[in-house]
LONU-699848 format. One record per residue: x, y, z of N, C-alpha, C in turn. Coordinates in steps of 0.02 Angstrom, whole numbers, padded with zeros to 5 digits, always signed. Each point is the difference from the previous one (the first is absolute). Layout:
REM LONU-699848
XYZXYZXYZ...
END
This chain:
REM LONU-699848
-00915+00030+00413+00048-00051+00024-00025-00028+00066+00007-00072-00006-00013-00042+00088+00034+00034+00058-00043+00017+00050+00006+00031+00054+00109-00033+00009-00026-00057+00044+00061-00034+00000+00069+00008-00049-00019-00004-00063+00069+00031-00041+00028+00053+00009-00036+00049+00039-00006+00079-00022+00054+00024+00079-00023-00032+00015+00023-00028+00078+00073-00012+00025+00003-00034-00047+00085-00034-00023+00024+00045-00032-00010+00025-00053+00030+00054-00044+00020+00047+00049-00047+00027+00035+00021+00055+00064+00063-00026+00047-00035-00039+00027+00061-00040+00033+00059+00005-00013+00006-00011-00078+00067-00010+00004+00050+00089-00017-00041+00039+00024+00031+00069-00008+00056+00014+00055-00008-00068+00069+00028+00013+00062+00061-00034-00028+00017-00019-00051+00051-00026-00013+00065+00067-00033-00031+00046-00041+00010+00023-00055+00073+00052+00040+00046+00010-00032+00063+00029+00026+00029+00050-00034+00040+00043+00016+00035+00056-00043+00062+00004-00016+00011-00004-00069+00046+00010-00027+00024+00073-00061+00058+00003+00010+00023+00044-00041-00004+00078+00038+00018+00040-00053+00023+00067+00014-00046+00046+00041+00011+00015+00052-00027+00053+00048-00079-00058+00042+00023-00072+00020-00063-00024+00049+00011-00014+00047-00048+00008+00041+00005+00012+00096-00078-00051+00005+00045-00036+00076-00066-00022+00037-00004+00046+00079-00059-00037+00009-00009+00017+00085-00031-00057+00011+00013-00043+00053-00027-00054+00032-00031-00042-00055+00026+00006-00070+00012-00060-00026-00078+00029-00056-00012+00050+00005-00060+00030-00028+00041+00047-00061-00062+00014-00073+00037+00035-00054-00021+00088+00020+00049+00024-00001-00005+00075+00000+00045+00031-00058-00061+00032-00053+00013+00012-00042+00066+00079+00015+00036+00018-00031+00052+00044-00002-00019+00036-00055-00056+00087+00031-00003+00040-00032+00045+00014-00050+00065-00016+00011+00063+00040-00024+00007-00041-00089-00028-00067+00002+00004-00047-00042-00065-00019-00044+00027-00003-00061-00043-00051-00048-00021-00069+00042-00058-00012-00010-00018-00039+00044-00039-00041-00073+00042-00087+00009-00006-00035-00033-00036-00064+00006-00071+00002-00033-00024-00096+00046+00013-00058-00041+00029-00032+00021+00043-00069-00048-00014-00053+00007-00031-00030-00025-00011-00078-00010+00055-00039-00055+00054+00031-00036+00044-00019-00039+00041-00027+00026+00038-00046-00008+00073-00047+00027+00030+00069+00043+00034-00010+00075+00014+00044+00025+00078+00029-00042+00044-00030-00019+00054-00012-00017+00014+00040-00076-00059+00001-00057-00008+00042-00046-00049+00075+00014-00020+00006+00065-00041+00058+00007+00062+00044+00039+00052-00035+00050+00028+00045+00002+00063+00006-00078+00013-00032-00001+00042+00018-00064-00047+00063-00028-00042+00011-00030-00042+00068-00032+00019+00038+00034-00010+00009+00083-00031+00052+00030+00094+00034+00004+00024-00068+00020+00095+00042-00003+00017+00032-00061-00014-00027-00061+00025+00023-00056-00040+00088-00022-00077-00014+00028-00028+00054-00016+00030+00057+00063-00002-00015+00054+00036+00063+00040+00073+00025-00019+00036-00046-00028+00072+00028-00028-00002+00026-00045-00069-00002-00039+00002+00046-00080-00033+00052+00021-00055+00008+00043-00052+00055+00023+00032+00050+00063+00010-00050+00047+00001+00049+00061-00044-00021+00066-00061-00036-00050-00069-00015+00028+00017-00034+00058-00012+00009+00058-00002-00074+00046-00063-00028+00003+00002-00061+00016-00054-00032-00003-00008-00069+00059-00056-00014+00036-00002-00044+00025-00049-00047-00014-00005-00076+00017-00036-00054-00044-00011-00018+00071-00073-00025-00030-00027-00026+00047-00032-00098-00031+00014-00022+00038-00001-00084-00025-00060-00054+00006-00030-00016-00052-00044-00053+00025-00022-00048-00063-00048-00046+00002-00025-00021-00060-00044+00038-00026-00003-00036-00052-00079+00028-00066-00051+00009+00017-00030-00051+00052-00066+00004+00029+00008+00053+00070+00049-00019+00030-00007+00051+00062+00016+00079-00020+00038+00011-00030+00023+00077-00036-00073+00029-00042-00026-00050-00047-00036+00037-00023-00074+00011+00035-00018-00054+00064-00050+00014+00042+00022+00068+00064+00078-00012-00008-00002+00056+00063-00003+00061-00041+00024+00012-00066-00019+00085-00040-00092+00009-00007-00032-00060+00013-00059+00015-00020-00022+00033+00075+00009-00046+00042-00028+00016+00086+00023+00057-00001+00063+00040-00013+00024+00053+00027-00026+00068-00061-00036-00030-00054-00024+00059-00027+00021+00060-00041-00030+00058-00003+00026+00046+00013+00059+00025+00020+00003-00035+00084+00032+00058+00037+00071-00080+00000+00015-00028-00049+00076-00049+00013+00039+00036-00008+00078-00013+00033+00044+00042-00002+00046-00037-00080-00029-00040-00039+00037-00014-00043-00012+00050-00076+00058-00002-00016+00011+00040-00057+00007-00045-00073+00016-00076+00034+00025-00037-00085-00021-00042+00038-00030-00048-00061-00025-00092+00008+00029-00020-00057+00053-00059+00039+00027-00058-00043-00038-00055+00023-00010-00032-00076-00036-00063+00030+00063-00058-00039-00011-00069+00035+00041-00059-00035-00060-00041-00068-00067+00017+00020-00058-00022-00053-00043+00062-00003-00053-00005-00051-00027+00058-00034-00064-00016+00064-00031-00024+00015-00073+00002+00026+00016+00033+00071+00033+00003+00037+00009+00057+00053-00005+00066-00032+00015+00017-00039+00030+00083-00033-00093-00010-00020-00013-00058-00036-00093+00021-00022-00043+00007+00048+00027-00026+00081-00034+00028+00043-00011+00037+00017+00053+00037+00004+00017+00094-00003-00046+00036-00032+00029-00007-00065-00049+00045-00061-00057-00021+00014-00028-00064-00010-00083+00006+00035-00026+00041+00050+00037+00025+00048-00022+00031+00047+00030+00064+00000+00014+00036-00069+00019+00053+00003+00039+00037+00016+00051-00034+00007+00063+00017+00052+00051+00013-00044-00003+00000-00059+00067+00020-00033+00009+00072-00046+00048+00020-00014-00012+00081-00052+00011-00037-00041-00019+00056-00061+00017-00040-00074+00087+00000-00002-00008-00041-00059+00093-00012-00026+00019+00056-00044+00052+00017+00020+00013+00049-00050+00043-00040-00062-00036+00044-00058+00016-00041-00073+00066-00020-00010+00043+00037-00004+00088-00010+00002+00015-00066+00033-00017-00018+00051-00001-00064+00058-00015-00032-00058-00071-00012+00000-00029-00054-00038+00043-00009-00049+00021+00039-00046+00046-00020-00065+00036-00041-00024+00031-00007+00080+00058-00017+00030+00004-00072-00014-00063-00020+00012-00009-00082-00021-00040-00013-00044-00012-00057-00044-00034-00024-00046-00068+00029+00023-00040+00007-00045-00085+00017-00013-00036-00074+00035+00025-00066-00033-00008-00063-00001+00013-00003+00117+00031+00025+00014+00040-00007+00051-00054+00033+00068-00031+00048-00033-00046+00053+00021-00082-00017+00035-00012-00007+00051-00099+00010+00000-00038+00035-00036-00048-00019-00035-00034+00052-00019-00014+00053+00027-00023-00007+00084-00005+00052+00023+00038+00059+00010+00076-00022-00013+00060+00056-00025-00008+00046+00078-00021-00038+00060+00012+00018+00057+00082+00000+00039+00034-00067-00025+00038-00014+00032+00041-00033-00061+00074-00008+00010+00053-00039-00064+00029-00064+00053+00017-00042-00052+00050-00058+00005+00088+00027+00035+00003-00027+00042+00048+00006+00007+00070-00047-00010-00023-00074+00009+00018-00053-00014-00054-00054-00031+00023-00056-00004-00048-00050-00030+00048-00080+00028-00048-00051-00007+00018-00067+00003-00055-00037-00022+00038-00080-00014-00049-00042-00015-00001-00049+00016-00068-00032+00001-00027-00069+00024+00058-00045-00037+00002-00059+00034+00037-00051-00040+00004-00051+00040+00000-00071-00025-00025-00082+00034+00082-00027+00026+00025+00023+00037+00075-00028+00039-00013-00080-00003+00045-00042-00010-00023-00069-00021+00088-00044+00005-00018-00068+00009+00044-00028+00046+00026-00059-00054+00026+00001-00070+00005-00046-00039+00026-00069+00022+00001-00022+00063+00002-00055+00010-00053-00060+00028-00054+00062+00009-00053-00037+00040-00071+00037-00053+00042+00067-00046-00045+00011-00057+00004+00021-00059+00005-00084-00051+00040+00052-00065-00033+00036-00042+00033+00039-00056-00005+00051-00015-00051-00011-00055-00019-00087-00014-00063+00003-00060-00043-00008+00047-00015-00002+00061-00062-00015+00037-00017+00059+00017+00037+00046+00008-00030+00076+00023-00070+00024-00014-00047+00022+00039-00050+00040-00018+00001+00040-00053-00056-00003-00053-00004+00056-00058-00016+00079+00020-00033-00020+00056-00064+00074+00032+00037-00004+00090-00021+00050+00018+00012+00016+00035-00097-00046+00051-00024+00014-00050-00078-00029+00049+00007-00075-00030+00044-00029-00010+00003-00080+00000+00024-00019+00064+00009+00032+00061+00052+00003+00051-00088-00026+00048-00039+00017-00038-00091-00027+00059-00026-00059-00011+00039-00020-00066-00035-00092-00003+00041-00053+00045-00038-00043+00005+00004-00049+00048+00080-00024+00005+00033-00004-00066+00048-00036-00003+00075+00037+00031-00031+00082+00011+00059+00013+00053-00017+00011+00047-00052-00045+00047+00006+00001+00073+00073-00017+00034+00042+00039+00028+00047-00011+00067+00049+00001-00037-00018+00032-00077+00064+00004-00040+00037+00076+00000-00040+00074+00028+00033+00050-00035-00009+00031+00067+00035+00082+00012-00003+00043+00076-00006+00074-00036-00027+00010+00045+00019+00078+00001-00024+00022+00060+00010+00087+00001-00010+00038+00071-00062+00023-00023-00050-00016+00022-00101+00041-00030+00006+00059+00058+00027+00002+00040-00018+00062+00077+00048+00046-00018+00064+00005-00055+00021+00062-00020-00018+00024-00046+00005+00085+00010-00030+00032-00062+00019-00009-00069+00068-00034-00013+00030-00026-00054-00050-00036-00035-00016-00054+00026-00040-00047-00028-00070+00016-00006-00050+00054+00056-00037+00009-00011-00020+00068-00065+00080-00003-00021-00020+00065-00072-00003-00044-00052+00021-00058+00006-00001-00055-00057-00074-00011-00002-00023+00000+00062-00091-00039-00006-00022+00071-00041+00007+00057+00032-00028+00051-00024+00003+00012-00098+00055-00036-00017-00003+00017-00065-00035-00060-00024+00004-00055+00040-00062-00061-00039-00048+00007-00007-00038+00071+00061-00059+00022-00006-00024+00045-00033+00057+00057-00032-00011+00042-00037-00007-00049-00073+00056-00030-00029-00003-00036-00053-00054-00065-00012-00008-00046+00059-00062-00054-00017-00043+00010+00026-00013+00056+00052-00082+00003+00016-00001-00045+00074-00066+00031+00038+00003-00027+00047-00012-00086+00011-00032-00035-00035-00019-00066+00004+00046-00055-00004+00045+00013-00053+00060-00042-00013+00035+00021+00058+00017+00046+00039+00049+00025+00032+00003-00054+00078-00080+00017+00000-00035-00037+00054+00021-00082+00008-00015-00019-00081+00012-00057-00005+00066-00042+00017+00049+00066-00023+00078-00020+00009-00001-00012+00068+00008+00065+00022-00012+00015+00098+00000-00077+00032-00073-00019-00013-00017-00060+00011+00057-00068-00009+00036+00004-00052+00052-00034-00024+00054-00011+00060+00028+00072+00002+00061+00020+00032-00026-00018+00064-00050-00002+00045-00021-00001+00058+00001-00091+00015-00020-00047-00061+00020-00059+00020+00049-00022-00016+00044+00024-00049+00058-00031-00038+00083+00030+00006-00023+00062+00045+00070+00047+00008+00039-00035+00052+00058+00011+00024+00044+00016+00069-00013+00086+00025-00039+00019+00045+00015+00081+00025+00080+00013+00028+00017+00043-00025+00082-00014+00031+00000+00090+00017+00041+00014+00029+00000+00061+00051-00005+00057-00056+00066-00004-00057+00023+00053-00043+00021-00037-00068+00015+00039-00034+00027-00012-00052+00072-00047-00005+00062+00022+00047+00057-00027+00017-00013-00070+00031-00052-00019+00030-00014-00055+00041-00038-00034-00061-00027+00017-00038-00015-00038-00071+00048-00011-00033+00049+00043-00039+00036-00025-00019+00043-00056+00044+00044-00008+00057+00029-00042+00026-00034-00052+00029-00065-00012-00020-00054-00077+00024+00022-00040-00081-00007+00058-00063+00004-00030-00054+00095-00017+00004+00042+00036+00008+00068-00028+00000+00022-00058+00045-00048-00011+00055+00027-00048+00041-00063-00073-00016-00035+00026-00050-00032-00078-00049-00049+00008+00031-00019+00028+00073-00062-00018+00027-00080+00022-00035+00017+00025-00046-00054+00013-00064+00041+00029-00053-00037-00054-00048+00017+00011-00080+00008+00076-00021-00026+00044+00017-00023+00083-00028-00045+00019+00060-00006+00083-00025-00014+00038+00018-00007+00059-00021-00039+00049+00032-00023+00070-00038+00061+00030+00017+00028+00048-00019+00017+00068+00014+00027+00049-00043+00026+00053+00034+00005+00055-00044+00084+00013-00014+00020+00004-00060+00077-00026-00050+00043+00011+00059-00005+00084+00041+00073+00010+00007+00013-00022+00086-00023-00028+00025+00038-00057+00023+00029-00044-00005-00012-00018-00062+00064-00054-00033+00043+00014-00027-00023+00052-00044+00080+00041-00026+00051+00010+00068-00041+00033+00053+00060+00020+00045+00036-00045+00037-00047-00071+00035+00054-00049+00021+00051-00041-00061-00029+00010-00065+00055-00035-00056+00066+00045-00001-00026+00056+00004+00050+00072+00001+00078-00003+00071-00042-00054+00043+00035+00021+00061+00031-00098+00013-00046-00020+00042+00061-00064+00023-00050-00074-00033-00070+00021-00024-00047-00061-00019-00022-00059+00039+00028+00051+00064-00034-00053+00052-00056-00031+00001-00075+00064-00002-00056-00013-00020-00030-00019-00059+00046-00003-00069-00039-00016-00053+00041-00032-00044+00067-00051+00016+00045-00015-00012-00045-00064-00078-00046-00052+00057-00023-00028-00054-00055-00006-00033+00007+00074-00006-00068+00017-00058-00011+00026-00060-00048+00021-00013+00006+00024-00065-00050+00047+00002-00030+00062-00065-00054+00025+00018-00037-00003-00070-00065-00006-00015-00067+00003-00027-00037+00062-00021+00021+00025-00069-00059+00041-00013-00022+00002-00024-00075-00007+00014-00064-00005-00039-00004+00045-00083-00003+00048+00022-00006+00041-00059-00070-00010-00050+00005-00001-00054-00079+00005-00025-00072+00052+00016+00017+00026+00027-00042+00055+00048-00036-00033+00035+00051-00063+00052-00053-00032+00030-00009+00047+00057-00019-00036+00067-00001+00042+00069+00039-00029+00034+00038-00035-00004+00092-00012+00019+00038+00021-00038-00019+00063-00037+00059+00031-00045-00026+00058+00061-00053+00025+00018-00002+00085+00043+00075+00026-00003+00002+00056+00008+00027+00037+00005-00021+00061+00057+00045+00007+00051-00034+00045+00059+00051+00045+00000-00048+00072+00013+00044+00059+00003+00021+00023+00045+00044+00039+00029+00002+00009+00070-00015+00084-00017-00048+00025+00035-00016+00089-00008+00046+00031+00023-00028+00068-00008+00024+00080+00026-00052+00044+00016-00001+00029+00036-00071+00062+00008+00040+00058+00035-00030+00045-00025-00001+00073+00067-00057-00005+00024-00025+00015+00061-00050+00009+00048-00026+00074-00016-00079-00028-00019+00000+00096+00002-00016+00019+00056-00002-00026+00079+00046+00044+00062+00045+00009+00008+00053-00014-00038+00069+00034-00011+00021+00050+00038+00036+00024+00059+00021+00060+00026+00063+00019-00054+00043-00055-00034+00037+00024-00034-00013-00003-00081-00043-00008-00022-00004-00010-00067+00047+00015-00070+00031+00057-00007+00057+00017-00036+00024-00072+00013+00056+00000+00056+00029-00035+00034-00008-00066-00020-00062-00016+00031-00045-00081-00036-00010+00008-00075-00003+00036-00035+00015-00020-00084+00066+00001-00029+00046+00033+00032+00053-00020-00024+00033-00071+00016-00003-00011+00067+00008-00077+00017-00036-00046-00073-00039+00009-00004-00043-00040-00059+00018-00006-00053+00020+00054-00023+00041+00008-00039+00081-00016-00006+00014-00013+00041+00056-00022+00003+00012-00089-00007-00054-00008+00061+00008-00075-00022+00001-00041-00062-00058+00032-00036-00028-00013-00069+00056+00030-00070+00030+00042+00031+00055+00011-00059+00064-00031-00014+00063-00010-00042+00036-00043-00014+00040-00002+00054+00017+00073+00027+00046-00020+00055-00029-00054+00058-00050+00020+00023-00059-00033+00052-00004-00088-00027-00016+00006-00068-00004-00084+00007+00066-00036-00013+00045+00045-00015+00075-00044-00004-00001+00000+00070+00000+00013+00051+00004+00000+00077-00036-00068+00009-00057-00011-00025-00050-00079+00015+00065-00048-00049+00031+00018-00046+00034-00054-00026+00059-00012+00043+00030+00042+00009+00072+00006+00041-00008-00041+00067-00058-00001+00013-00026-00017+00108-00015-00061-00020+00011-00052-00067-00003-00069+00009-00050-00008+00003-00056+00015+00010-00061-00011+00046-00053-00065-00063+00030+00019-00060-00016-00076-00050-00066+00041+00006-00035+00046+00003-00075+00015-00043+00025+00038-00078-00048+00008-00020-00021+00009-00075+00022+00085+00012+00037+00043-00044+00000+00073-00014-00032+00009-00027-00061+00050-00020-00059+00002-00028+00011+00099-00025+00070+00028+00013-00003+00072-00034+00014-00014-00069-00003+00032-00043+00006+00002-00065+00074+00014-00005+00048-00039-00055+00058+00022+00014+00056-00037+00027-00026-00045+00061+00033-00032+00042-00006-00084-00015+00056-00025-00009+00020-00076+00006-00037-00040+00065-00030-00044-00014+00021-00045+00085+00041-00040+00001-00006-00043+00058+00088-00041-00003+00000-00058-00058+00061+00003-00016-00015-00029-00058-00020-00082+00004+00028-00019+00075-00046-00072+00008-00074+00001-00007-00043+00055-00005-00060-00027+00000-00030-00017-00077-00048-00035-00003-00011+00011-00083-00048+00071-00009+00012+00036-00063-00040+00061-00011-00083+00007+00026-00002+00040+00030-00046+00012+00014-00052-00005-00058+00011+00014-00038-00051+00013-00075-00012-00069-00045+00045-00041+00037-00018-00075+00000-00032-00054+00023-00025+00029+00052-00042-00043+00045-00070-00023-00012-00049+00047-00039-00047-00007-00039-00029-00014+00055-00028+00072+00045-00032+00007+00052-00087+00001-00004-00036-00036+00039-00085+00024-00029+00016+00101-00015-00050-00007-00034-00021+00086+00002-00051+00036+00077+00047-00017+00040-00068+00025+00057+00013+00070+00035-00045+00042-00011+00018+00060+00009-00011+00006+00100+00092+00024+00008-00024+00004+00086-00021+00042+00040-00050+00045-00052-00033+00043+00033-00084-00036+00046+00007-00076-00038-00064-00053-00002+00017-00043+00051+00042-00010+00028+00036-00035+00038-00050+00011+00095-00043-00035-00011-00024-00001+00093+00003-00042+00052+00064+00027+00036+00006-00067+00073-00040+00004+00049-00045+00063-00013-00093-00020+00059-00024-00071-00024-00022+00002-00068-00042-00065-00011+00055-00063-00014+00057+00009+00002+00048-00061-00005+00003-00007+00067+00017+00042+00054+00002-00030+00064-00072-00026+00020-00065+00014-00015-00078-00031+00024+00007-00058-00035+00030-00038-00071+00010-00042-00041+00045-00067+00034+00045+00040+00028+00058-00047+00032-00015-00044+00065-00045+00061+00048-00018-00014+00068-00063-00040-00031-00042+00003-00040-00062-00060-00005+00032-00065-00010+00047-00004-00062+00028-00050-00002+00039-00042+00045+00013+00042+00068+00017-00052+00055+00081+00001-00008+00031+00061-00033+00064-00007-00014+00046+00055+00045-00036+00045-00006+00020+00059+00069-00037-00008+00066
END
């Protein structure tokens, strides 16, 4: 990874805060609490503690979370090695958790866990499980873009004819798991080629939420992002997505992806028991009715379990087949930064 990206990723660890059961600062620094499951979270803060409450009222366990993104969480378990005081990695996309396992940092899964969710749902490397899921989808503004003009592909979004027409966020990890599956599924050249696309023809917009509300307030026709942000402002007042609509590709294009959000135990684990049952918990029916109940509009991915019923079935989306054990944001971030986009 570019010196400079790697840089930022760190950076933004001075941000990262504690929440939930049994966490303490000192001068604004993380000090892990021997006494506690010690949790590293890149997941929506709001559904990680929902788990960690529901799992201490069934267990006993206390547990404390520690907060950051995909890229900074999974570069700070790598820097810290061995000797991290974390016991569990949640990720919000799969290529942080593959940074991990590349570097050896995870125990195996115990089989029961895995079960828990689809085979289909699973890495090959059967290092780490799904804990949630979401999907790509083209947010779109039927007044400024109707619904027979829509893009077929998701890589029709690089020809000329949608310059200054579409947005998305390229500097969050959200979007950069989308590149990652264009690269697992089309190979590096086309990917390149798109890159190239998006770099003259996009809006960069901060996040996902700031994409969607450029497309609700007309200032671009569409945009990338990932479903359950729109489920949740339709869910709530539709401020942000009042006049829109959403787009899914489907076909096994690469605007159908499908991104997983992981689970791991650390095999430095001081608590390991401890850290597999958490895992287990999340991944089982009680655990993912908890992701349905917290609103949070991602995909339930345990076997068993409903998601909300506003979303359309998961098993409908007609996702590429890209296994996210293949998934690399080293060469998607060297890909991004050539292209002049990071």
């Amino acid at each position: 990874m570019r010196r400079r990206t790697f840089l930022t990723g760190l950076g933004a660890l001075g941000t990262m805060g504690l929440v939930g059961c049994g966490s303490s600062k000192s001068d604004g620094e993380y000090v892990a609490d021997p006494g506690s499951l010690q949790v590293y979270s890149a997941q929506h803060e709001n559904l990680t503690k929902a788990w960690v409450e529901a799992f201490t009222a069934a267990t006993g366990i206390k547990v404390q979370i520690r907060k950051g993104n995909d890229a900074s969480m999974g570069h700070q378990i790598v820097a810290e090695g061995s000797a991290s005081p974390a016991d569990v990695f949640l990720t919000e996309n799969s290529p942080a958790m593959t940074l991990v396992e590349r570097n050896k940092l995870l125990a195996p899964l115990e089989e029961e866990t895995r079960r828990q969710v689809p085979a289909n749902l699973t890495p090959s490397s059967k290092a780490w499980t799904a804990i949630a899921a979401r999907s790509t989808v083209l947010v779109y503004n039927p007044s400024k873009l109707p619904k027979a003009d829509l893009p077929k592909s998701l890589m029709d979004l690089a020809a000329p004819e949608w310059k200054d027409r579409w947005g998305c966020a390229p500097g969050g990890a959200d979007f950069q798991a989308i590149v990652a599956g264009m690269l697992a599924g089309q190979g590096e050249q086309k990917t390149k080629d798109w890159l190239g696309g998006l770099k003259t023809n996009a809006r960069a917009l901060q996040n996902n939420i700031a994409t969607m509300k450029s497309v609700n307030a007309g200032e671009l026709p569409c945009g990338v992002i990932y479903h359950y942000y729109w489920y949740r402002d339709q869910a709530g007042t539709k401020e942000g997505s009042g006049n829109t609509a959403l787009h899914y590709f489907r076909n096994q294009d690469p605007g159908a992806f499908v991104s997983l959000s992981g689970g791991a135990v650390l095999a430095g684990s001081k608590k390991p028991a401890e850290a597999r049952k958490f895992l287990a918990y999340v991944t089982s029916k009680a655990g993912q009715q908890v992701l349905v109940d917290s609103q949070s509009m991602e995909y339930a991915v345990g076997t068993g379990v409903t998601s909300t019923p506003a979303l359309p079935p998961l098993n409908t989306l007609q996702a590429p087949p890209v296994d996210p054990f293949t998934l690399n944001s080293d060469k998607v971030t060297t890909l991004m930064t050539d292209a002049g986009i990071l």
